[in-house]
N, C-alpha and C positions, 0 to 999 in steps of 0.2 A: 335186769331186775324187774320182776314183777310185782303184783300187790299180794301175793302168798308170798313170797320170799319178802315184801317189806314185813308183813304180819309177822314172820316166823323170826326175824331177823334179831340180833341178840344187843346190837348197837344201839347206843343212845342217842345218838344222829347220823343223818347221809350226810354225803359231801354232796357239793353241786351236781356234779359230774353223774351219782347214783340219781338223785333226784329229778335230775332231765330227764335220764333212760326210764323212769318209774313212767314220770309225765307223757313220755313220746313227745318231749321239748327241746329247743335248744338248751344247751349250760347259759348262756347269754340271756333269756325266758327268764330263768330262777332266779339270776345272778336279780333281775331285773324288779322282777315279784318281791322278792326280800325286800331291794330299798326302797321298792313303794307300797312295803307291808300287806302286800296280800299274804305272801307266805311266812308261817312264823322262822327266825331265823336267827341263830348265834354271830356272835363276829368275832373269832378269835384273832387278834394281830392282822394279817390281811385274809385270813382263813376262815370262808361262811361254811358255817355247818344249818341244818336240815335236822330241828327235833324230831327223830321218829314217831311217838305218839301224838305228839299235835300234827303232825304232816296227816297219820294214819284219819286221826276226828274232822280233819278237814276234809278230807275226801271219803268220809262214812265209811271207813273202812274199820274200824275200833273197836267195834261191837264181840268182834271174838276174841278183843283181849283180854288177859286175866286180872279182875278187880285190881289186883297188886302191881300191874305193870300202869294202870291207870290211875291211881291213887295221885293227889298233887302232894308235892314234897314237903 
């Protein structure tokens, strides 16, 4: 995955696993960022997900998103 395919992408989070290949990170890296809050990060049951639009505003990449995909809930 790259950061057009994160842009383009229709999910409303990566898994760790996407997240690393985006980074050029280990999954271990992410895993790592989450629990010392650098990256924003869900925790379902033992399952971290990767919000796509705050991942995108973190790394300025958000800009070519559409007002509606960026709106807060």
């Amino acid at each position: 995955m790259n950061l057009d395919d994160a842009r383009a992408s229709r999910s409303a989070a990566f898994t760790v696993t996407q997240t690393a290949e985006l980074l050029d990170v280990d999954t271990r890296t992410v895993s790592r960022a989450c629990d010392e809050g650098q990256l924003p990060c869900l925790r379902i049951g033992r399952r971290l997900l990767i919000p796509r639009i705050p991942l995108l505003t973190l790394l300025g990449a958000a800009g070519q998103l559409s007002e509606l995909e960026t709106a807060p809930l």
